[in-house]
N, C-alpha and C positions, 0 to 999 in steps of 0.2 A: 310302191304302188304305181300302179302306170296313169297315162294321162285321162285318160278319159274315166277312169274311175274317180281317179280329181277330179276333173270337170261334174263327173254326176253329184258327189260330194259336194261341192262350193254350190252347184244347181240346186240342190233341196235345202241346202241350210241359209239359201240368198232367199227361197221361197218359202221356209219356215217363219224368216224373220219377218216378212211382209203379214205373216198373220196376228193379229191384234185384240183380235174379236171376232165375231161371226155374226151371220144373219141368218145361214143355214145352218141346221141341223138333221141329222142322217141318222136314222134308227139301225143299230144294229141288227141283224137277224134273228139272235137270239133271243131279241127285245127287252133284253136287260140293262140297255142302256141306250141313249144317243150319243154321235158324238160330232166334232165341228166341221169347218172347212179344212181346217188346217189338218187336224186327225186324214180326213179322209185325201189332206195332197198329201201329208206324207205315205199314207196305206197304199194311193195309188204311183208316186214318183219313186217310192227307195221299194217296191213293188213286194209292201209288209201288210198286208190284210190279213196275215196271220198274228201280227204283232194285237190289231183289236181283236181278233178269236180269243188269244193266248187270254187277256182280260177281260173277257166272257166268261171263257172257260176257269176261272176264279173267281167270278165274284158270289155263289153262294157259297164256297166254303166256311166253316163258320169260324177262322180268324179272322173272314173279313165281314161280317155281317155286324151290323151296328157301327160302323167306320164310318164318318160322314165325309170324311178327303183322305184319299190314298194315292200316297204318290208313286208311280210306277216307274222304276227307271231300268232302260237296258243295257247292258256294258257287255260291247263285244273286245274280245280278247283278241291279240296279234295271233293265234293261231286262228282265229273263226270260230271257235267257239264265244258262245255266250252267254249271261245270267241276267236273269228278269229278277227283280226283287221288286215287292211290295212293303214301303211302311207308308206310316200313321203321319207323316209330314213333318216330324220330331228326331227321327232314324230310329226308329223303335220298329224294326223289322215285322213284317206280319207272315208272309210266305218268298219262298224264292223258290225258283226253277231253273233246272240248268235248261243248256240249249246247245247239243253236242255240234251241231254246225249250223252255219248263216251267212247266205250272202248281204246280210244288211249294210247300206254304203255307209254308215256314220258309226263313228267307236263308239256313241249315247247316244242315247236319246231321254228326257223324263217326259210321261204326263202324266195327269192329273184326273182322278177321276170325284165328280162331287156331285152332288142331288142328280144324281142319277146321268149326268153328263162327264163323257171319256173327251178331253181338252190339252194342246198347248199348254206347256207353263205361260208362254208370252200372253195367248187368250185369258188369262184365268184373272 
């Protein structure tokens, strides 16, 4: 990996960690959900506003419908491929999607999604 992809790397995950909490909340388009500050630095810094669609675009299917916390994690593979998977915060899978390419800077990420707020594990 070259430098400045480090650099962007250590840049969102020094700015991830600074989130704790929130004060703002940012409604999805879809209006399936809200989510925090930190959702919405990382959607805008590792430039993933597809990453909250991809969790739009899931939540009424019906394994996840009556789910009160689903935890979403992303794992990008060393070749740039990636898999979103959903479970019940147990590892009791609910749905997964592949994702045949991604410039996403971080090998993971998890959040959190619960009474209707898409969140940081650190916010939660």
């Amino acid at each position: 990996m070259d430098g400045a992809k480090d650099d962007q790397k250590e840049a969102i995950l020094s700015g991830l960690a600074a989130h704790i909490g929130t004060e703002k909340w940012f409604r999805h388009w879809s209006r399936r959900f809200t989510y925090t500050e930190g959702v919405r630095f990382l959607a805008e810094e590792a430039k993933a506003h597809w990453l909250i669609d991809l969790v739009a675009s899931w939540c009424p299917h019906p394994a996840l419908r009556g789910e009160e916390f689903i935890a979403w994690k992303l794992q990008v593979r060393p070749d740039r491929s990636a898999v979103a998977t959903a479970d019940d915060g147990n590892d009791r899978v609910l749905v997964t999607q592949e994702i045949p390419l991604t410039d996403f800077p971080l090998d993971e990420i998890t959040l959190y999604i619960t009474d209707n707020v898409l969140l940081l594990t650190s916010e939660y």
